[in-house]
C-alpha positions in Angstrom: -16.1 2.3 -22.1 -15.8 -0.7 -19.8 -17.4 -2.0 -16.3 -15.1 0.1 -14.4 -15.1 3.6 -16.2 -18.4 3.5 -15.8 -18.7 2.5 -12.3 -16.3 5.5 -11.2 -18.7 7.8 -13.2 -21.4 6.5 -11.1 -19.9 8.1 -8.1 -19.4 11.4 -9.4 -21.7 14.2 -9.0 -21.2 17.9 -9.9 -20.8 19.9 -7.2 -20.1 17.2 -4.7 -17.0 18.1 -1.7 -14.1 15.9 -1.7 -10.8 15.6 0.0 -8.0 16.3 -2.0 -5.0 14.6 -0.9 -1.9 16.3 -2.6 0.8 14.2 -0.4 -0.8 11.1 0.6 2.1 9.6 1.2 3.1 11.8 3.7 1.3 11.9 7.2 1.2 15.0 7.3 0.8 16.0 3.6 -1.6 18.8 2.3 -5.3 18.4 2.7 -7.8 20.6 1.7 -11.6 20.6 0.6 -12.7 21.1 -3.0 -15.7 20.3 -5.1 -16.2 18.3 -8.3 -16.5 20.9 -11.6 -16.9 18.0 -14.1 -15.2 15.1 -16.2 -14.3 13.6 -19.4 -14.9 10.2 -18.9 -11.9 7.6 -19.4 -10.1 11.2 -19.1 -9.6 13.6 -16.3 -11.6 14.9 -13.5 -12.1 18.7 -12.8 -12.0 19.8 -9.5 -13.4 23.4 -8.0 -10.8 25.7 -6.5 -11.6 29.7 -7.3 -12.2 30.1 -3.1 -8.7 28.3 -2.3 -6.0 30.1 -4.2 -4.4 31.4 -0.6 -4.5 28.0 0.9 -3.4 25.8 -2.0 0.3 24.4 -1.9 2.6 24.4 -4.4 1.1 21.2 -6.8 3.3 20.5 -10.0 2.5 18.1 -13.0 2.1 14.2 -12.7 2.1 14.9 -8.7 0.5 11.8 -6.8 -2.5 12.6 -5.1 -5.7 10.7 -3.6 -9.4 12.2 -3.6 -12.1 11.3 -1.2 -15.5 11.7 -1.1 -19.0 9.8 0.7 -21.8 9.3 -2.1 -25.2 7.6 -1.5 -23.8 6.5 2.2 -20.8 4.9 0.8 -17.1 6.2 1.4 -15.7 6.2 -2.3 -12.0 7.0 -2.9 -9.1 6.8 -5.7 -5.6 7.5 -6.7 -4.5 10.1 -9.5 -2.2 12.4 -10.9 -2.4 16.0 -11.4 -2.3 17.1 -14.9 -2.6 20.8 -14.3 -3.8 24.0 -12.7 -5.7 26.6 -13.7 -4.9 30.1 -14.3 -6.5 33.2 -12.2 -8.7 33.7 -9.7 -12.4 33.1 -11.1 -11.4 29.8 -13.4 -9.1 28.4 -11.7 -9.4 24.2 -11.5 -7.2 21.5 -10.8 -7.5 18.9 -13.6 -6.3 15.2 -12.4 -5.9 11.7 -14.6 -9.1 9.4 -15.2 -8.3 6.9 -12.3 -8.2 3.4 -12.8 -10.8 2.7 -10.5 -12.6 3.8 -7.5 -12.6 1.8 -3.9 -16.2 1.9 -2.2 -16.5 0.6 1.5 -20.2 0.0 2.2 -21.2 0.0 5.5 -24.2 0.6 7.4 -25.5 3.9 8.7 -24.7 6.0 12.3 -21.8 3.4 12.8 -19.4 4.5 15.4 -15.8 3.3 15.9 -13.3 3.5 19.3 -11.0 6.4 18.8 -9.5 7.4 22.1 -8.1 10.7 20.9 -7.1 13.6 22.9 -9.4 16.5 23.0 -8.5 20.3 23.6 -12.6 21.7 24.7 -13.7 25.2 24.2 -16.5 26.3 26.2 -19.0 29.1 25.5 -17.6 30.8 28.9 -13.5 31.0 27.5 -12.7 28.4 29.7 -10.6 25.4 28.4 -10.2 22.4 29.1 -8.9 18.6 28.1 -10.8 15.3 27.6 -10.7 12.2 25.6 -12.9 11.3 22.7 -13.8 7.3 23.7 -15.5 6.9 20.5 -16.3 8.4 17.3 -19.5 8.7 14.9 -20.0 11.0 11.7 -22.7 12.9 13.9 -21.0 13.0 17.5 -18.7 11.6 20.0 -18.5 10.4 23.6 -16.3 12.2 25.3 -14.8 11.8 29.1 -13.3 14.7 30.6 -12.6 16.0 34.2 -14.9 19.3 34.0 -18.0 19.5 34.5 -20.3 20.4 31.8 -24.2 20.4 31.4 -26.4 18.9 29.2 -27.6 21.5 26.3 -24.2 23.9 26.9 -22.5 24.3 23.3 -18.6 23.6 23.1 -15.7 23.8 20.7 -13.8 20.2 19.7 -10.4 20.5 17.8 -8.7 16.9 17.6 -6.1 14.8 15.4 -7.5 11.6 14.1 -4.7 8.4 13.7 -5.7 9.3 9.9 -4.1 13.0 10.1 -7.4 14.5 9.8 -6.8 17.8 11.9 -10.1 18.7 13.6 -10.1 22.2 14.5 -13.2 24.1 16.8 -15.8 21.6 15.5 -19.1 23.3 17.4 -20.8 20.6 19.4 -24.1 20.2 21.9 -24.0 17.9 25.2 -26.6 16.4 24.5 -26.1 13.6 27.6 -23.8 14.2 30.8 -22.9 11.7 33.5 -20.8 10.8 36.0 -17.8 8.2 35.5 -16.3 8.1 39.1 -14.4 11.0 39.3 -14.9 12.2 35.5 -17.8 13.2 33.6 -19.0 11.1 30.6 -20.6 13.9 27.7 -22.5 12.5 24.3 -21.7 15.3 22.3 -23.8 15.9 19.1 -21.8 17.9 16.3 -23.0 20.6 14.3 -21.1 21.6 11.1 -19.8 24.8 10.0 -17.7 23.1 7.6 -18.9 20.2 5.0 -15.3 19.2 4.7 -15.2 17.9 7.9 -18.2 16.1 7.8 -16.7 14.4 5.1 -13.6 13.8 6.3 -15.0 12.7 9.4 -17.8 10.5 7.8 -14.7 8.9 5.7 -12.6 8.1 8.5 -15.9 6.4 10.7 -17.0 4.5 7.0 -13.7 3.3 6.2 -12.7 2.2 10.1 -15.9 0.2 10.5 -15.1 -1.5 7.3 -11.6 -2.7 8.4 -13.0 -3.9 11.5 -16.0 -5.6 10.1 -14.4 -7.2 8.1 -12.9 -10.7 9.1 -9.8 -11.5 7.3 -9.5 -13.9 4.3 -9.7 -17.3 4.8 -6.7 -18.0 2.7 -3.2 -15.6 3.5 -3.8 -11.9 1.8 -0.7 -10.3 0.1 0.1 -6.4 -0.9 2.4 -6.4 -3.7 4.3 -3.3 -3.8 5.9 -2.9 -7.0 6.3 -0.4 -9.9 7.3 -3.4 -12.6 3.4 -4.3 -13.5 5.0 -7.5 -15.2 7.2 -8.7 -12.3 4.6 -8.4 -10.0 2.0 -10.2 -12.5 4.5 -13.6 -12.0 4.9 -12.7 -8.5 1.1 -12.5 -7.9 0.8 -15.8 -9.7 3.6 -17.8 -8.6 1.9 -17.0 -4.8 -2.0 -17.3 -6.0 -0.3 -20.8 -7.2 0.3 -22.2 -3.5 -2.9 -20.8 -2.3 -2.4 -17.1 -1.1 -4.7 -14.2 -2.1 -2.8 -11.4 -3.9 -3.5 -7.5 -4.4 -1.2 -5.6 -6.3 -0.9 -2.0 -6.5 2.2 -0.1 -8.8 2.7 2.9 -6.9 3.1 3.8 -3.5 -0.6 5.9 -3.5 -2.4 3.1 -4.5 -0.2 0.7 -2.2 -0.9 3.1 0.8 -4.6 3.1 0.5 -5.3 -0.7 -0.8 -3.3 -1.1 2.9 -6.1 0.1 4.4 -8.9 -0.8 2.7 -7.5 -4.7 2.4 -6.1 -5.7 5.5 -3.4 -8.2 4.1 -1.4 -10.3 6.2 2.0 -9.4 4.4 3.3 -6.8 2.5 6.1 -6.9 0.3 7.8 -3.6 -1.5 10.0 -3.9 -4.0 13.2 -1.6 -2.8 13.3 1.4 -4.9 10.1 1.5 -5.2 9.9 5.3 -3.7 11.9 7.5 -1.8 11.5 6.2 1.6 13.9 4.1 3.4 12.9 0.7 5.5 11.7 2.7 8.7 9.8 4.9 7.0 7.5 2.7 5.4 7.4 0.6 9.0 6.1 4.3 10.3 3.5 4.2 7.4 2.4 1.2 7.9 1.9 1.6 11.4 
């Protein structure tokens, strides 16, 4: 096996929650929480879901799809394809493709990130109300609303990340209120019922941070787009030629997430490529 099979295998752990993707490249594709069953290295991946058959959408063979998972603090992820499904209940799996390799953003712990994301709040009482989460960890959020609420007092958060992670009555505790003028300024401290949005959650803080960390290249960065391996192999070389730095990726799952996790400068898509017109990857992009 070489460098890299092994290095995805490091990342892997039985019984570990990821985020299956089965549309990434649709913002609002399916998204559900699993769990790892096993592997055959340089093979497939098993993945864990008996407790989902009600909630799992229709998958079919050779389907793209991305997992995404934190282990030992980092925020690992990868592209696939599904090779197949289970039958019944009790066995049932989801087996996808060996990937090619695994992207890992290291950051530091209890990093936050700006969000500035609309809020619908739940109080213990019934009563609702709006705010705005101003910024964002794995463990809590500050969050400035118009009502008043005191320190200690338990709410319900359900929010929409720029990701498409759909936070839904995440339980939280003020565990600081202030005023800020006419509003109220709450550090909120969450408190799980579900692990797959602390991973989710965890992903989207890890994987931010990263990007804005990160300064960019100090030569041009390029995304090659493009399902012809050896077309873009000349491309990549005829640009790394006159100085640019060049990732390539040779379907749109890969392209999608090496967008995020690279930052390039350009990006270039060979037409065809996938079923979405000009506008539509503009609206990806974005």
């Amino acid at each position: 096996m070489n460098d890299t099979t092994e290095s995805i295998e490091k990342s892997l752990e039985v019984g570990k929650a990821v985020i299956f993707h089965a549309e990434p490249q649709r913002a609002n594709g399916a998204r559900f929480k699993t769990f790892i069953r096993g592997w055959q290295k340089g093979s497939y991946i098993l993945l864990e879901v008996a407790a989902l058959q009600t909630k799992l959408p229709r998958l079919r063979e050779a389907q793209e799809c991305v997992l995404r998972f934190l282990s030992r603090g980092n925020a690992c992820g990868f592209s696939s394809t599904l090779m197949d499904v289970g039958p019944g209940a009790y066995n049932s799996y989801i087996r996808v493709a060996w990937p090619h390799d695994v992207t890992i953003v290291r950051v530091r712990q209890h990093e936050r990130v700006e969000a500035h994301v609309p809020c619908s709040i739940a109080r213990a009482s019934g009563a609702e109300g709006r705010g705005e989460i101003q910024d964002l960890s794995a463990g809590g959020c500050r969050l400035v609303t118009g009502h008043a609420i005191a320190k200690g007092e338990q709410v319900r958060l359900s929010f929409r990340l720029s990701d498409g992670t759909v936070v839904d009555g995440l339980r939280a505790i003020v565990r600081s209120a202030s005023h800020l003028g006419a509003e109220h300024a709450l550090g909120c401290q969450f408190e799980y019922d579900d692990e797959s949005l602390s991973q989710d959650i965890g992903f989207y803080v890890l994987s931010t941070v990263e990007r804005l960390r990160g300064e960019l290249p100090s030569t041009p960065r390029v995304l090659i787009l493009d399902k012809d391996a050896d077309a873009a192999a000349g491309l990549r070389q005829a640009l790394e030629e006159v100085g640019y730095d060049v990732v390539v990726a040779t379907d749109v799952v890969d392209g999608l997430f090496l967008l995020r996790m690279t930052v390039p400068g350009v990006l270039l898509v060979r037409s065809g490529l996938v079923p979405l017109n000009g506008l539509q990857v503009c609206q990806l992009v974005r």
